[in-house]
N, C-alpha and C positions, 0 to 999 in steps of 0.2 A: 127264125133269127131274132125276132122280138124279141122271144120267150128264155133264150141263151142271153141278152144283152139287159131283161131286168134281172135274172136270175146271179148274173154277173156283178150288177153293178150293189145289188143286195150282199150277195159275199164280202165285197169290199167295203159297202158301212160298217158290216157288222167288222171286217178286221182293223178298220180306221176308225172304230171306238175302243177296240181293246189296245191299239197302238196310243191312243188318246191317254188313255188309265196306266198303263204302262209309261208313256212320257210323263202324266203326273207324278207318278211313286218316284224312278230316277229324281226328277225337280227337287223333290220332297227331301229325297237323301243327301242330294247335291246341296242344298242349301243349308241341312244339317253339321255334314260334313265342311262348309264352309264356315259356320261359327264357332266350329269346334277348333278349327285352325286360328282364327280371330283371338280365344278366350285360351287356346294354346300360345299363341305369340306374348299375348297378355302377361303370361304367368311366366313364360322366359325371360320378357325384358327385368320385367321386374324381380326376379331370381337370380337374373345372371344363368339362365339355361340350366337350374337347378343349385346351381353352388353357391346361393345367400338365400336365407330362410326367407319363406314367403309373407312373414309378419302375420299368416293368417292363425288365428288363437283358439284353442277350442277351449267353450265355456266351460266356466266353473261350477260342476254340480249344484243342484241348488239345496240348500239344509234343510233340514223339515224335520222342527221340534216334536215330540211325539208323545201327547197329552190325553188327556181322560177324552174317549171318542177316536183316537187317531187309531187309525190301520184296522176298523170293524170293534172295537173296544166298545162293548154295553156299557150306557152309562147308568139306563133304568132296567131294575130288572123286571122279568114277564109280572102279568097283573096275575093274583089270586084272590079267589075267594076272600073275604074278610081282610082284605091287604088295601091299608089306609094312605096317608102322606107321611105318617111314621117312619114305615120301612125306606125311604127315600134318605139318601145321605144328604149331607146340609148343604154338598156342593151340587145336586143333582136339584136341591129344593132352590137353590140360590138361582141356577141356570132359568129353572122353570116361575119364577118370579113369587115364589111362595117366601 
């Protein structure tokens, strides 16, 4: 009878920890599901339940001028043999403080 009533009560931890983790995950959804309704309610008041724009704006690209170096553009070319400050253009000598 012992050996039935730890064998027993063993079963039952083990299934009132997976009941444990299972009541956490529901919690987990339940209170997801709860701020989703919050940040839903949000956006109806302030829409009028969709029939006045929500003033939310989506940003303006941003520009990006496209100059000697921009998008992988070599500004020096590879070094050779017998290859001085010469072969450097005046804007590549200007950059590098020559």
């Amino acid at each position: 009878m012992l050996t039935w009533t730890i064998e027993r009560r063993m079963r039952l931890t083990e299934r009132a920890e997976l009941l444990r983790e299972e009541l956490a995950e529901v919690d987990a959804e339940l209170g997801r599901q709860e701020a989703a309704e919050v940040v839903f309610g949000q956006w109806a008041e302030a829409t009028d339940g969709g029939r006045r724009p929500s003033g939310i704006v989506e940003p303006e690209p941003e520009r990006v001028a496209a100059g000697p170096g921009a998008g992988g553009m070599r500004l020096v070319p590879d070094r050779v043999e017998g290859m001085g400050l010469a072969s450097l253009t005046s804007e590549s000598s200007a950059e590098h403080g020559e």
